[in-house]
mmCIF file of the N, C-alpha and C atoms, coordinates in Angstrom:
data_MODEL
# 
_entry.id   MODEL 
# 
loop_
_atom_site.group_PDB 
_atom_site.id 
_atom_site.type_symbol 
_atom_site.label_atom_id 
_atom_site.label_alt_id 
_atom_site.label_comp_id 
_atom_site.label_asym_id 
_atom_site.label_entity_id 
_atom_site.label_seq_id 
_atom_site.pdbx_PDB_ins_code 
_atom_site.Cartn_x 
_atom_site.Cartn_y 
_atom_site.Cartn_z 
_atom_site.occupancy 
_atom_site.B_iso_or_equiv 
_atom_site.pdbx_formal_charge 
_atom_site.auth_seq_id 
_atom_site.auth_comp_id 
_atom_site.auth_asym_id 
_atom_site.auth_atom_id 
_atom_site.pdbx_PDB_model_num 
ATOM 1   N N  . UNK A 1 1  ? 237.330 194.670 146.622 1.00 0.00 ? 1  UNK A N  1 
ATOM 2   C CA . UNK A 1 1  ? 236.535 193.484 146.397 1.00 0.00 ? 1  UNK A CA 1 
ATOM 3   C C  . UNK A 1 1  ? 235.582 193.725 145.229 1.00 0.00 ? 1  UNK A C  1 
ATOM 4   N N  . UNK A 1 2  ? 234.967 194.480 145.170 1.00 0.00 ? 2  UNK A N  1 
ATOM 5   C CA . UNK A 1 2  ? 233.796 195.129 144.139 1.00 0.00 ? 2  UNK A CA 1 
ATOM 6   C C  . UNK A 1 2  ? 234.915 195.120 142.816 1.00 0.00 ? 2  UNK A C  1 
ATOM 7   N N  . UNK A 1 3  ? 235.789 195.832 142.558 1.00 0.00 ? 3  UNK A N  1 
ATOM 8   C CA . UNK A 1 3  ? 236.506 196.075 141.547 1.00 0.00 ? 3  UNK A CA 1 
ATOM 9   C C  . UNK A 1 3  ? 237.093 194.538 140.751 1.00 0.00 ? 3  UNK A C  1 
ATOM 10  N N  . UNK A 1 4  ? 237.597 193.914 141.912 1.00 0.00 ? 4  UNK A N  1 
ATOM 11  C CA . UNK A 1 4  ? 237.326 192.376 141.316 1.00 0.00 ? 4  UNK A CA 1 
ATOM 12  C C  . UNK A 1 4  ? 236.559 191.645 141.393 1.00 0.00 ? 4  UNK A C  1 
ATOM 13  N N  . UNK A 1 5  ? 235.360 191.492 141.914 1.00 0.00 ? 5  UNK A N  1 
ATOM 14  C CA . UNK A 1 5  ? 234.303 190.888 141.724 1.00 0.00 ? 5  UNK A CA 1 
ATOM 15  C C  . UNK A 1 5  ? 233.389 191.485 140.135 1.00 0.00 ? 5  UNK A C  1 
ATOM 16  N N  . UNK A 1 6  ? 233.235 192.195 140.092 1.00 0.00 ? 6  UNK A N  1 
ATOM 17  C CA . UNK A 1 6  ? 233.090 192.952 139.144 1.00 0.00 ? 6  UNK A CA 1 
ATOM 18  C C  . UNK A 1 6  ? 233.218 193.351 137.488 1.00 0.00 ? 6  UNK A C  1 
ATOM 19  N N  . UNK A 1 7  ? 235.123 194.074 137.902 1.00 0.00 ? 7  UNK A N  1 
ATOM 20  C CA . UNK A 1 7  ? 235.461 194.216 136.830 1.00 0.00 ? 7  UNK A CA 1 
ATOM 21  C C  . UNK A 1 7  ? 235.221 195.726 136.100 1.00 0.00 ? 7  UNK A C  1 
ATOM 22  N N  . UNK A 1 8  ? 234.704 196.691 137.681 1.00 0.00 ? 8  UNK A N  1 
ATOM 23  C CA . UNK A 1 8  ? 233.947 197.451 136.164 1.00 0.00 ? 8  UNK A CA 1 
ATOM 24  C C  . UNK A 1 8  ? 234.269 198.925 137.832 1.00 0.00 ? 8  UNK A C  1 
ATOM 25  N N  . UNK A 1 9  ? 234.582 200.026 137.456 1.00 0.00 ? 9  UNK A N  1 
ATOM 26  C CA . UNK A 1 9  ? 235.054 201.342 138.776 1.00 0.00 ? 9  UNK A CA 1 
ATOM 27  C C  . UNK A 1 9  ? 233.575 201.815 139.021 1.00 0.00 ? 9  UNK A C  1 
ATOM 28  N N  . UNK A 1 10 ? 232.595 201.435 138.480 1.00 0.00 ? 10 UNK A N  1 
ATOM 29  C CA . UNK A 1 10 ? 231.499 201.756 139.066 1.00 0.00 ? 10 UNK A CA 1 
ATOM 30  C C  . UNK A 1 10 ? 230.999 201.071 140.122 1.00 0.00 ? 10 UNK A C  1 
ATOM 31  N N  . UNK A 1 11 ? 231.087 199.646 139.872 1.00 0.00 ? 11 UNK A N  1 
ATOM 32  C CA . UNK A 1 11 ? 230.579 198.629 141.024 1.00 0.00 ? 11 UNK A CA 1 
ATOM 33  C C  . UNK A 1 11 ? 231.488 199.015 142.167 1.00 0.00 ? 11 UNK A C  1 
ATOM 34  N N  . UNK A 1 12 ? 232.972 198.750 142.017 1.00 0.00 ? 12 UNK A N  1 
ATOM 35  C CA . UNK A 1 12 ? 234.079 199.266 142.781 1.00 0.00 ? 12 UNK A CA 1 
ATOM 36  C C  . UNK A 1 12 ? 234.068 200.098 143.773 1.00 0.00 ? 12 UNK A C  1 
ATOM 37  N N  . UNK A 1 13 ? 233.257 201.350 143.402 1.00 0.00 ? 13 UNK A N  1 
ATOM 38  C CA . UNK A 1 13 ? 233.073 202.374 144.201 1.00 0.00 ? 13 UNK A CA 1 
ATOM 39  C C  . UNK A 1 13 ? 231.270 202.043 145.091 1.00 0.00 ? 13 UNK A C  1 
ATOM 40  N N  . UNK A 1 14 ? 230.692 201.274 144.131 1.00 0.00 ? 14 UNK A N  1 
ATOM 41  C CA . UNK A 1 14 ? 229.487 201.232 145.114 1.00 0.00 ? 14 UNK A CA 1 
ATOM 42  C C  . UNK A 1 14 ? 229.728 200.402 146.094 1.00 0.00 ? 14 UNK A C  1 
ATOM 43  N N  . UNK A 1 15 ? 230.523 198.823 145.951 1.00 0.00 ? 15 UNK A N  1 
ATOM 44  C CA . UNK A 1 15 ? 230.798 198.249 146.761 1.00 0.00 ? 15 UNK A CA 1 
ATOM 45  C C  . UNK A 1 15 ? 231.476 198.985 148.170 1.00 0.00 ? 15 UNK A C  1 
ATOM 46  N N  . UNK A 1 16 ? 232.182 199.921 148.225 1.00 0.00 ? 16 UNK A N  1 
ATOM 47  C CA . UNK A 1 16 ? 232.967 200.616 148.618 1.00 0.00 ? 16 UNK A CA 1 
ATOM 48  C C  . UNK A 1 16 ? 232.065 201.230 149.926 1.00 0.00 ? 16 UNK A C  1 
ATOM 49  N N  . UNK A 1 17 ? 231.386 202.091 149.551 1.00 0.00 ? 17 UNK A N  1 
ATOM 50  C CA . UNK A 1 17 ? 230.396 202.770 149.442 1.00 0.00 ? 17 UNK A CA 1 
ATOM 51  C C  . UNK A 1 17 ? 229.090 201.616 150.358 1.00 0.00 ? 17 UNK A C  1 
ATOM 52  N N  . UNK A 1 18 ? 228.907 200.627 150.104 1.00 0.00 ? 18 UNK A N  1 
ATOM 53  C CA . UNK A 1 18 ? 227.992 199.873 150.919 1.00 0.00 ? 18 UNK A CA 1 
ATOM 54  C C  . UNK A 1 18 ? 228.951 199.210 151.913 1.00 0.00 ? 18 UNK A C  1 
ATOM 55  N N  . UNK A 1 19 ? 229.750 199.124 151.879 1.00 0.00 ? 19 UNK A N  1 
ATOM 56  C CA . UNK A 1 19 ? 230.409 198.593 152.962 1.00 0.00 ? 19 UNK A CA 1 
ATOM 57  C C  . UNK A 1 19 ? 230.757 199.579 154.345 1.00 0.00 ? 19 UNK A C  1 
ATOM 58  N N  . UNK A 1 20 ? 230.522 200.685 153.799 1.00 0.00 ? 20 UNK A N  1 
ATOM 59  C CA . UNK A 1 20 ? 231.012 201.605 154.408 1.00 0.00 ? 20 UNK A CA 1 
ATOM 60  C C  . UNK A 1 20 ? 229.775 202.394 155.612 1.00 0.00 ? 20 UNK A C  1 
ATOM 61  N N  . UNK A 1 21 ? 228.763 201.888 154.326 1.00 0.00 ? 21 UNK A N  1 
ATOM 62  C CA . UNK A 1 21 ? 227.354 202.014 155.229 1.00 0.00 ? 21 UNK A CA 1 
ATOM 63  C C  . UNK A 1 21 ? 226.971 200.879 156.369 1.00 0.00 ? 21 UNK A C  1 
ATOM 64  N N  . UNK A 1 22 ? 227.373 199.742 156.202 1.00 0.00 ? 22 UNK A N  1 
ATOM 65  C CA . UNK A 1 22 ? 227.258 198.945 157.583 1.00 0.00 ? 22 UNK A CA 1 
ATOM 66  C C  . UNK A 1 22 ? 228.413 199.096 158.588 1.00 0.00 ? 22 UNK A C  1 
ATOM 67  N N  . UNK A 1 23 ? 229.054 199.636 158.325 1.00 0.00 ? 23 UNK A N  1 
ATOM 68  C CA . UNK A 1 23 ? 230.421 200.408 159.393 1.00 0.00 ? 23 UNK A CA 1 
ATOM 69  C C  . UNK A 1 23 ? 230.008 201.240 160.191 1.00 0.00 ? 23 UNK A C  1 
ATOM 70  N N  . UNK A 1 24 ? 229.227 202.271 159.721 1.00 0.00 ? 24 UNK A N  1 
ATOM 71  C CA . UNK A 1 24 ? 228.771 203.616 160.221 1.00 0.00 ? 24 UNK A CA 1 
ATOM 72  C C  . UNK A 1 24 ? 227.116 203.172 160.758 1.00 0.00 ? 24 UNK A C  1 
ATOM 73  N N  . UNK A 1 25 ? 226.446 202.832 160.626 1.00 0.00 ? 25 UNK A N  1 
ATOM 74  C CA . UNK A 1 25 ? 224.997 202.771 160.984 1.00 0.00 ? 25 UNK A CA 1 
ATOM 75  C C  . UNK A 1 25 ? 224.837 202.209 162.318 1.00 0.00 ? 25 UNK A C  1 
ATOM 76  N N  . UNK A 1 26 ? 225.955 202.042 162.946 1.00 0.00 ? 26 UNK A N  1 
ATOM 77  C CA . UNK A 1 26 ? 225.356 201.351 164.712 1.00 0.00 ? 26 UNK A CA 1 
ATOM 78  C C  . UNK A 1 26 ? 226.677 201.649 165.235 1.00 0.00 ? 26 UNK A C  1 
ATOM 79  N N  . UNK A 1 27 ? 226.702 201.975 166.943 1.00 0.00 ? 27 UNK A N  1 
ATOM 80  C CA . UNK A 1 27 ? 227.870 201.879 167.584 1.00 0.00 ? 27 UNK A CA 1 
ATOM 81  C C  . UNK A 1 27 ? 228.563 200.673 167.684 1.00 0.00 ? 27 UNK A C  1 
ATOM 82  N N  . UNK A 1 28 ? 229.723 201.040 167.443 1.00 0.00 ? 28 UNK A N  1 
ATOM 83  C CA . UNK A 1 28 ? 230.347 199.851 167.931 1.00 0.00 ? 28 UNK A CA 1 
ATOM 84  C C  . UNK A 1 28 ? 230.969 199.257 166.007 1.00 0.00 ? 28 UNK A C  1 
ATOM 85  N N  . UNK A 1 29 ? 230.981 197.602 166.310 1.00 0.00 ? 29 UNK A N  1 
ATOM 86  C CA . UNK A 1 29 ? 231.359 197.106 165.406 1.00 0.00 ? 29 UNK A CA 1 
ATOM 87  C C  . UNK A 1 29 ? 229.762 196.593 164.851 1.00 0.00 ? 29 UNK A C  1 
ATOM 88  N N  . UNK A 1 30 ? 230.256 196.003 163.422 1.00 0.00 ? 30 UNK A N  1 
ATOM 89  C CA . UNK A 1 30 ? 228.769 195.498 162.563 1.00 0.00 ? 30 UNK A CA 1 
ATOM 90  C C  . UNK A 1 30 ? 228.863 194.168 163.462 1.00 0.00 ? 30 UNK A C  1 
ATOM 91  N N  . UNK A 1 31 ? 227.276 193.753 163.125 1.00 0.00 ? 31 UNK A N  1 
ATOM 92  C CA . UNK A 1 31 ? 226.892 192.523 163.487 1.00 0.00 ? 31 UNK A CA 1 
ATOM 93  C C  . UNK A 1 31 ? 227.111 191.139 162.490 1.00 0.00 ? 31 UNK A C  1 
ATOM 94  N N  . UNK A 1 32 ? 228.116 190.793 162.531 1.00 0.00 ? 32 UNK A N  1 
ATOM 95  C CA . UNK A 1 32 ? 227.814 189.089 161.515 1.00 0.00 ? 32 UNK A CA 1 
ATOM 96  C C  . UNK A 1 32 ? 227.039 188.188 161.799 1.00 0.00 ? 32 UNK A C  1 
ATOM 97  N N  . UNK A 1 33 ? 226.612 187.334 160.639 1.00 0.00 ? 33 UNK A N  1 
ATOM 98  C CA . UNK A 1 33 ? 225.818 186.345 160.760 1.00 0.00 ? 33 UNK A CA 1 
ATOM 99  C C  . UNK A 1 33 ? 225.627 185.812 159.780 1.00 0.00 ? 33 UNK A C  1 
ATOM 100 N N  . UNK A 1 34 ? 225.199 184.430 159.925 1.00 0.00 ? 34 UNK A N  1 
ATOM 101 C CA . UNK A 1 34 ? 224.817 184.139 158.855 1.00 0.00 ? 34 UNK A CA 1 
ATOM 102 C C  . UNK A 1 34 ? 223.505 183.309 158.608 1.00 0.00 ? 34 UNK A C  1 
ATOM 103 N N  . UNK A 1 35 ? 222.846 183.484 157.414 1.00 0.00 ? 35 UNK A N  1 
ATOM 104 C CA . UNK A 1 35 ? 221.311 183.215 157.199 1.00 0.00 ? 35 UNK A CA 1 
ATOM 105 C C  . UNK A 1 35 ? 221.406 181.317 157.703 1.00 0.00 ? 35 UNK A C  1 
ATOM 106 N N  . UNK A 1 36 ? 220.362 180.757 157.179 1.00 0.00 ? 36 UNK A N  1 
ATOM 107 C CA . UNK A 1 36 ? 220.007 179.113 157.506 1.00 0.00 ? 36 UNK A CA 1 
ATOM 108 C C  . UNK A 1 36 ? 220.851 178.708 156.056 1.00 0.00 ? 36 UNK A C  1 
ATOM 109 N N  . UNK A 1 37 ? 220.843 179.357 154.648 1.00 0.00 ? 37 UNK A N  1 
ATOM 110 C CA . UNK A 1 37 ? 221.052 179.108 153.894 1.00 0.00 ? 37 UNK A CA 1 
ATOM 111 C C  . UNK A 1 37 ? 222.908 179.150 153.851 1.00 0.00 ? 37 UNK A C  1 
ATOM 112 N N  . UNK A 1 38 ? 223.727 179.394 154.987 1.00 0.00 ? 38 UNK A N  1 
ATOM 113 C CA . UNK A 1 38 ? 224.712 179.796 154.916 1.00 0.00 ? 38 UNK A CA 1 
ATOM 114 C C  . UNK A 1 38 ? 225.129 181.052 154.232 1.00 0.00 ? 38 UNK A C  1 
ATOM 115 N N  . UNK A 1 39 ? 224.585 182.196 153.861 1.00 0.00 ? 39 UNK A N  1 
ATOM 116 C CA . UNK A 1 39 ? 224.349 183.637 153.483 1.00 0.00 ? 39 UNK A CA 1 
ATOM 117 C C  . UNK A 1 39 ? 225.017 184.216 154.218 1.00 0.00 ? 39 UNK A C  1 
ATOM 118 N N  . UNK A 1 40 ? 226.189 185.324 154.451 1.00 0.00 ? 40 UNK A N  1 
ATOM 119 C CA . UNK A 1 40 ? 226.931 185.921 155.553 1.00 0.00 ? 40 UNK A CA 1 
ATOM 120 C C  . UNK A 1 40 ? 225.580 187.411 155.316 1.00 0.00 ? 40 UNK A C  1 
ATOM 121 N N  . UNK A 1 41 ? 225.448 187.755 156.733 1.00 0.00 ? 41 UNK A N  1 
ATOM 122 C CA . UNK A 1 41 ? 224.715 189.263 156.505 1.00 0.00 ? 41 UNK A CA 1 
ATOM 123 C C  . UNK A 1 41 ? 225.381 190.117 157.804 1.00 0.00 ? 41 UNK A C  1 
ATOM 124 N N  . UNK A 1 42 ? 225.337 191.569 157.043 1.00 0.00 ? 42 UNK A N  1 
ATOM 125 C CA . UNK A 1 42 ? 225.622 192.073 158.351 1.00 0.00 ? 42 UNK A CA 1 
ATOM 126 C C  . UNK A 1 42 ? 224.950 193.042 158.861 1.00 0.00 ? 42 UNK A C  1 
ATOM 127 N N  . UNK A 1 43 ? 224.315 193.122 160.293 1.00 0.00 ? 43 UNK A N  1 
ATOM 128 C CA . UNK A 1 43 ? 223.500 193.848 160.748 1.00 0.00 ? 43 UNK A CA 1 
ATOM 129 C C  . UNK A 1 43 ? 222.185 193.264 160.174 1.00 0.00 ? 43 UNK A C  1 
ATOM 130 N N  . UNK A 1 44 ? 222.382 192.201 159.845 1.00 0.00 ? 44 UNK A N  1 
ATOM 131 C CA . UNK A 1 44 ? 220.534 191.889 159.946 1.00 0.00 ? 44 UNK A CA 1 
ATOM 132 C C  . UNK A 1 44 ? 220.299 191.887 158.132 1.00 0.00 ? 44 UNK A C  1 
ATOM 133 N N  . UNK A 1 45 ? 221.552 191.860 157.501 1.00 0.00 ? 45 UNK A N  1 
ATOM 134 C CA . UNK A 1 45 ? 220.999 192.419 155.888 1.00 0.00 ? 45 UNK A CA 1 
ATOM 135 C C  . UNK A 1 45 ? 221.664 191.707 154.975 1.00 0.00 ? 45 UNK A C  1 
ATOM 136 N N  . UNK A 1 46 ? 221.597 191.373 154.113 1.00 0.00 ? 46 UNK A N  1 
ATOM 137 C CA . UNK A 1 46 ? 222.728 190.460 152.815 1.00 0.00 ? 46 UNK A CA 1 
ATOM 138 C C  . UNK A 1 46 ? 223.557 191.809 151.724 1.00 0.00 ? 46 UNK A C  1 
ATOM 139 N N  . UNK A 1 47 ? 224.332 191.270 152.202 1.00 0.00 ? 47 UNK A N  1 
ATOM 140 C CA . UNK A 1 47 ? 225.369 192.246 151.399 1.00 0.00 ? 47 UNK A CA 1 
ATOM 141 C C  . UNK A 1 47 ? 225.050 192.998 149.774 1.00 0.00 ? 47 UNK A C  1 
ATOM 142 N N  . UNK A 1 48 ? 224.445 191.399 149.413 1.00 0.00 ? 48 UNK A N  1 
ATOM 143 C CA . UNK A 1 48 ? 224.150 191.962 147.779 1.00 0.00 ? 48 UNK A CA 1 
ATOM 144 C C  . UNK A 1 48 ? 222.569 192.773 147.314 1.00 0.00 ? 48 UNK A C  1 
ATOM 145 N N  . UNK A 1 49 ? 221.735 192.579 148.915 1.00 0.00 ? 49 UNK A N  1 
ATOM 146 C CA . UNK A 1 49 ? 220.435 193.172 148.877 1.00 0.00 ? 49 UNK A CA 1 
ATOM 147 C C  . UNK A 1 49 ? 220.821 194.768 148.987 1.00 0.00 ? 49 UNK A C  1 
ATOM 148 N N  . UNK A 1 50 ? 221.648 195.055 149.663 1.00 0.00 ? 50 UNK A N  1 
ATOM 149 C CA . UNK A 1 50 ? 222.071 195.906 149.961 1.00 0.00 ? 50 UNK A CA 1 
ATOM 150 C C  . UNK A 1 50 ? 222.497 197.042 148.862 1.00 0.00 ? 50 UNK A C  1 
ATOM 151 N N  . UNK A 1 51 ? 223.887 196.497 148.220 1.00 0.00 ? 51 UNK A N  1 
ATOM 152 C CA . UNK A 1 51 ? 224.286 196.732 146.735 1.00 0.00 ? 51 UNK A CA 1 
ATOM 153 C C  . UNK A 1 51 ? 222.707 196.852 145.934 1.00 0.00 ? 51 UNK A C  1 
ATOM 154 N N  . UNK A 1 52 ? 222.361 195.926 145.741 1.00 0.00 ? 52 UNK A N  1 
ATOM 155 C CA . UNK A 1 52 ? 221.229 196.077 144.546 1.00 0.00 ? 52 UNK A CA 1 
ATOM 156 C C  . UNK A 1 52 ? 220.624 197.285 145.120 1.00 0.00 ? 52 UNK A C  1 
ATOM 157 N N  . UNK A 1 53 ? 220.106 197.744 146.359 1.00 0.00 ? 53 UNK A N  1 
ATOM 158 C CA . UNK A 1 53 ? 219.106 198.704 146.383 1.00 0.00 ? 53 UNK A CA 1 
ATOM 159 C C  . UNK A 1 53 ? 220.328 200.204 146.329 1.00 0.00 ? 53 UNK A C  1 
ATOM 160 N N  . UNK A 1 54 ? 220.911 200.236 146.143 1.00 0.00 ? 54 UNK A N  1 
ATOM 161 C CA . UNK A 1 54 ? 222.123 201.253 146.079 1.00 0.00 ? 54 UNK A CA 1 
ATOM 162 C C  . UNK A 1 54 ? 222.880 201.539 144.212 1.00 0.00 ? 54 UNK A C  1 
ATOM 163 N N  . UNK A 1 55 ? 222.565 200.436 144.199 1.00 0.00 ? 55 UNK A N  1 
ATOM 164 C CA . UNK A 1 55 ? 222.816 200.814 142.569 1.00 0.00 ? 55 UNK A CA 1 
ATOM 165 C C  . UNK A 1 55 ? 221.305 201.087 141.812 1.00 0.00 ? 55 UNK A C  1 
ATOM 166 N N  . UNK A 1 56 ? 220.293 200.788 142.551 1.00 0.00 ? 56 UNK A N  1 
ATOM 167 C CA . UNK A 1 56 ? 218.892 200.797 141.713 1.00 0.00 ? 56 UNK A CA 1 
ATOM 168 C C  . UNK A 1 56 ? 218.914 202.636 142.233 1.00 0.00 ? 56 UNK A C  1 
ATOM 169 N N  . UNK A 1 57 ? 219.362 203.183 143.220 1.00 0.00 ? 57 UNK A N  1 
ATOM 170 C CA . UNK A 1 57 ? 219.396 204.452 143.285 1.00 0.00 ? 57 UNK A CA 1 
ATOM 171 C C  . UNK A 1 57 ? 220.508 205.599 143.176 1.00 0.00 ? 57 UNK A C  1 
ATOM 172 N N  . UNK A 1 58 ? 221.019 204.847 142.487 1.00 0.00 ? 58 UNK A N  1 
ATOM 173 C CA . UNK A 1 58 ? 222.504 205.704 142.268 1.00 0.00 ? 58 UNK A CA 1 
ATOM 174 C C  . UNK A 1 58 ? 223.374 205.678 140.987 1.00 0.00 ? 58 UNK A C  1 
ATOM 175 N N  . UNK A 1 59 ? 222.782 204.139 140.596 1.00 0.00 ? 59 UNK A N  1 
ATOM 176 C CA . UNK A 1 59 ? 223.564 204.219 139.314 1.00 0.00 ? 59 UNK A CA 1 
ATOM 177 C C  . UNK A 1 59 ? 222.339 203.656 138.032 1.00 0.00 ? 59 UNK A C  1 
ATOM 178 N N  . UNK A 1 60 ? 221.325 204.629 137.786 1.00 0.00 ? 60 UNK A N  1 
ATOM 179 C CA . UNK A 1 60 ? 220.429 204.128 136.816 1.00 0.00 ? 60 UNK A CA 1 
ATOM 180 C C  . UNK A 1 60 ? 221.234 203.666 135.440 1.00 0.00 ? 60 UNK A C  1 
ATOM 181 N N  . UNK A 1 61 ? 222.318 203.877 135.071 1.00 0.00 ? 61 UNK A N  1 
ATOM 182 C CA . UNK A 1 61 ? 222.579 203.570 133.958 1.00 0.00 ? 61 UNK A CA 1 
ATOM 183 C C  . UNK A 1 61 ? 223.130 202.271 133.862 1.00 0.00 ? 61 UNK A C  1 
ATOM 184 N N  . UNK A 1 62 ? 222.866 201.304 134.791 1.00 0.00 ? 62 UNK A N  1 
ATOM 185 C CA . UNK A 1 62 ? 223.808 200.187 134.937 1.00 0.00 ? 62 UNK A CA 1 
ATOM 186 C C  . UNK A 1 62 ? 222.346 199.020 134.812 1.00 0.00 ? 62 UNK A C  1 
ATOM 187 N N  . UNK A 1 63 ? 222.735 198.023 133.995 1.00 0.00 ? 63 UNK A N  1 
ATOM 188 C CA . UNK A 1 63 ? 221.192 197.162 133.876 1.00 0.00 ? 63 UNK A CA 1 
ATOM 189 C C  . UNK A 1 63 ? 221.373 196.255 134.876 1.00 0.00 ? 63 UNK A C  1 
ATOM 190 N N  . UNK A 1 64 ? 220.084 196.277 135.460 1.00 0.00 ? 64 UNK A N  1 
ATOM 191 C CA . UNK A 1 64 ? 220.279 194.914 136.968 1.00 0.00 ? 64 UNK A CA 1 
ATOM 192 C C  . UNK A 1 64 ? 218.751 194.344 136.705 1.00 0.00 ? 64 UNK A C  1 
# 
């Protein structure tokens, strides 16, 4: 998804990589939902808040 949303093996792999972190962080399966704004989040979080704070610490060379 990242790789085509994207376009670029860096996002690719972070997307990857954050998805992988709401998999692992609670027993069981993730929690869906979605905000008032129609926003899907999972476990309580928005997917792209998520990403952003993961590339602001992992990939400084990328401008956001």
């Amino acid at each position: 998804m990242g790789m085509l949303r994207y376009q670029d093996i860096g996002y690719g792999v972070a997307c990857g990589m954050v998805a992988a972190s709401f998999a692992i962080e609670q027993v069981g399966m993730p929690t869906l939902n979605y905000c008032d704004n129609g926003v899907e989040t999972w476990n309580n979080e928005e997917i792209d808040t998520r990403l952003d704070k993961y590339l602001k610490r992992t990939l400084p060379c990328y401008n956001l």
